[in-house]
N, C-alpha and C positions, 0 to 999 in steps of 0.2 A: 711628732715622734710618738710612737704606739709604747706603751709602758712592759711591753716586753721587750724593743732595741734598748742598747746598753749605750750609755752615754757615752762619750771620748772625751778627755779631758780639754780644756777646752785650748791650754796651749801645744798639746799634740795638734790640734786641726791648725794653728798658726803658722803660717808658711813662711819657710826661714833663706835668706838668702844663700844660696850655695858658696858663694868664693868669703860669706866671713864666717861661716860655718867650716869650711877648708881652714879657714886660718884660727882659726880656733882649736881645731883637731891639731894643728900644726905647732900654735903654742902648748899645747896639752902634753902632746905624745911623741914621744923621738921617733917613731915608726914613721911617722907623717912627714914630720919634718927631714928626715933624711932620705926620702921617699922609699923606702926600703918596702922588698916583696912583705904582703900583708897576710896574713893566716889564712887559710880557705875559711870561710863562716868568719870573720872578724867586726860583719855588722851585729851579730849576736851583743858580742862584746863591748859596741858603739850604742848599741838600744839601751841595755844595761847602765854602761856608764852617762847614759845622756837620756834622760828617760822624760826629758821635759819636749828633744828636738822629735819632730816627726819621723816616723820611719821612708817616708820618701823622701824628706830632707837628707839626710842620712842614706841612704842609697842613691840619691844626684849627686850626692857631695862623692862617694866612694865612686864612682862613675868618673866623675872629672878627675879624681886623684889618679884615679888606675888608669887613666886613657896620656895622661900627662907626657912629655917625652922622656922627662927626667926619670919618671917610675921606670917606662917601658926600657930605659937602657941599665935602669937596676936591674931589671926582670932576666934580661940579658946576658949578664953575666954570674947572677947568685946564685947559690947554693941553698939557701935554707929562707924557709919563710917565718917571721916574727908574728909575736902577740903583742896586743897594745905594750903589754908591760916590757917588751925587747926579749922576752924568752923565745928560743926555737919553738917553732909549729908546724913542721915538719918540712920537706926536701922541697926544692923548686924543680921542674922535670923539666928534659932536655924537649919534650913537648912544649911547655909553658916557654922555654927559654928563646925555640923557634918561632913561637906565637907573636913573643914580642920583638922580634928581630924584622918578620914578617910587617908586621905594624907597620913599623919604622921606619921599611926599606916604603910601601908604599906611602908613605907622610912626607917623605923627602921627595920621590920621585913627583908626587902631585904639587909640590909645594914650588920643585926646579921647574916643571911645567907650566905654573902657574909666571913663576919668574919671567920666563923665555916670552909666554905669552906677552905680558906686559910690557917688554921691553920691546915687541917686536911692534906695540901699539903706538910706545912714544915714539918708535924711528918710524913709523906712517905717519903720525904727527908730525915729526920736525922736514920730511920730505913733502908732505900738504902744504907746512908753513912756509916753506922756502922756495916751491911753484907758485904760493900764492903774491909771495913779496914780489917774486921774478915778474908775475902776469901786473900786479898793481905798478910796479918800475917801468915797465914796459908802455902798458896803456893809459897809466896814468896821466895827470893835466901837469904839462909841466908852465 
């Protein structure tokens, strides 16, 4: 390091794991915990109040929070967006409101498809298993 770069604290550079960094924000902050729409800029807020965790910890952590299904079916139906401390931060738009609706409807549909797939795989197995038992009965040494 050339003595004109600026050092970084050294537990900023420590890489924090995102789901106890979520649950940390979660015992913290009633926002979190009740997954409620979050202020536009609320990592501002998070740097601030947590100036030891990295700012990309902190922005994975808000990533997994805000992608969650719990948040997106708040996002769904609220009105108004919270500050860590539970104050209004302003409206939630019937934009945002469709965003997360959008989410949702594609997380289920990939998720049914997902199901459908899978079950169409064990009924090819249990009909594999049961031509096989037939041909082993059949040509089997009795």
């Amino acid at each position: 390091m050339t003595t004109t770069e600026s050092a970084t604290p050294v537990a900023n550079d420590k890489p924090v794991d995102v789901r106890s960094l979520l649950k940390d924000l979660q015992s913290r902050f009633d926002v979190f915990r009740n997954y409620s729409p979050l202020a536009i800029g609320i990592d501002k807020q998070l740097f601030a109040a947590l100036p030891e965790v990295s700012k990309k910890s902190v922005r994975l952590a808000m990533r997994s929070h805000t992608m969650a299904t719990r948040y997106l079916r708040e996002m769904e139906k609220a009105t108004h967006r919270l500050n860590l401390d539970g104050s209004q931060a302003g409206e939630v738009t019937d934009e945002n409101r469709q965003h997360a609706a959008e989410l949702l409807k594609e997380r289920f549909k990939k998720q049914a498809e997902q199901r459908k797939a899978q079950e169409a795989a064990a009924k090819a197995e249990a009909v594999k298993q049961k031509k096989l038992l037939e041909l082993a009965e059949k040509f089997g040494r009795k």
